[in-house]
C-alpha positions as CSV (number, residue, x, y, z in Angstrom):
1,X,-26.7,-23.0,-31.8
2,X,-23.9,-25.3,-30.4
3,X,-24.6,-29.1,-30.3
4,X,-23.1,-29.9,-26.9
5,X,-22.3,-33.6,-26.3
6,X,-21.2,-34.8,-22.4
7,X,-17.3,-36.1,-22.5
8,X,-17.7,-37.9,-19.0
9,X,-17.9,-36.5,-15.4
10,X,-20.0,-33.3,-16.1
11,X,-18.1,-32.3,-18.7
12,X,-19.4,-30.8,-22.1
13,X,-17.9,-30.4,-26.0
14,X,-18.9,-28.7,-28.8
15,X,-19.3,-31.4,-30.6
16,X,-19.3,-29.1,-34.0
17,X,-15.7,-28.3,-33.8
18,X,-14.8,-32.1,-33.5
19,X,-12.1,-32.7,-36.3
20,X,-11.9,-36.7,-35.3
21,X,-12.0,-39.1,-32.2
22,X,-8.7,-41.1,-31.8
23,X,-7.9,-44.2,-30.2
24,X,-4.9,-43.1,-27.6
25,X,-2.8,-46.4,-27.9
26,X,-0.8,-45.9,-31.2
27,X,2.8,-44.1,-31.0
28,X,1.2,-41.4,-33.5
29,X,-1.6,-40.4,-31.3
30,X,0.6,-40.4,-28.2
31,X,3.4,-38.1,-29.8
32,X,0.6,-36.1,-30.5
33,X,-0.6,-35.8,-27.1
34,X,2.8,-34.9,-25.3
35,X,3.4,-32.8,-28.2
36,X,0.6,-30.9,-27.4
37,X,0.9,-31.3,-23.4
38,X,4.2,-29.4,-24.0
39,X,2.8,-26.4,-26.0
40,X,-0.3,-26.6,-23.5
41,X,-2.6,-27.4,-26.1
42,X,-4.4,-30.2,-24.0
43,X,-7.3,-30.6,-21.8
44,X,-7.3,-33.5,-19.4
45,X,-11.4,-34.2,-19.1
46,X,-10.7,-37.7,-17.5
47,X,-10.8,-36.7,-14.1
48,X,-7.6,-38.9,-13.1
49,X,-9.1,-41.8,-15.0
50,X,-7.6,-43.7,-18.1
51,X,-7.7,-41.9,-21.1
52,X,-9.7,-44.1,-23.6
53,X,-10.3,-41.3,-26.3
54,X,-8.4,-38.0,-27.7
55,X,-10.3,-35.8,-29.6
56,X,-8.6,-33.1,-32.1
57,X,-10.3,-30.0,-32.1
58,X,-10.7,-27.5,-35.1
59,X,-8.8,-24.5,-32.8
60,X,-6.0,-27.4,-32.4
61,X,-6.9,-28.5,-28.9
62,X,-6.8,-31.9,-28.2
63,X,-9.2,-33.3,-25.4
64,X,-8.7,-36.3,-23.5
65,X,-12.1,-38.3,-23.0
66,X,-11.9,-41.3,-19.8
67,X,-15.2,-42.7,-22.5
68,X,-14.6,-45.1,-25.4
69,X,-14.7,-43.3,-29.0
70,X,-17.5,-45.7,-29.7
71,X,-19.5,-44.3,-26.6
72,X,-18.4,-40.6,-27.9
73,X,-19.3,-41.4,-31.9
74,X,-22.6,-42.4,-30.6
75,X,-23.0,-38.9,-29.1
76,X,-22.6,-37.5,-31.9
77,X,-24.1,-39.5,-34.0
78,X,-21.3,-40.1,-35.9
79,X,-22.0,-43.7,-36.4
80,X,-24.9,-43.4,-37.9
81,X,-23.5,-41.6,-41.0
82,X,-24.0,-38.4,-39.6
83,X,-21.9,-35.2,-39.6
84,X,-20.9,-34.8,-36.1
């Protein structure tokens, strides 16, 4: 069974195929993202909002989140030490 966690405005992840939960201000990360809006690797979940959070997925998607990475960890339970 998938553990599905909510991303913001209705929508919903898999939060088993989360490889890591970025911060979306460093060059790196940003590269990363127009990299991947160029080979249409990314989803856009923030609903015209800021993006706060880029998660890398195991199938090499990368999801924007309008929510913090601390708000997403915690839905995972990724700050607690767990396997998210």
């Amino acid at each position: 069974m998938h553990t599905l966690i909510h991303i913001g405005f209705g929508n919903m992840l898999n939060a088993d195929k989360i490889i890591a939960i970025l911060q979306p201000d460093s060059a790196p990360v940003k590269r990363m993202v127009q990299h991947g809006k160029e080979e249409s690797l990314v989803v856009d979940a923030t609903q015209g909002r800021k993006t706060k959070a880029v998660l890398l997925m195991e199938n090499n998607r990368i999801v924007l989140s309008a929510l913090t990475p601390e708000t997403l960890a915690s839905r995972t339970g990724a700050e607690n030490g767990e396997k998210a």
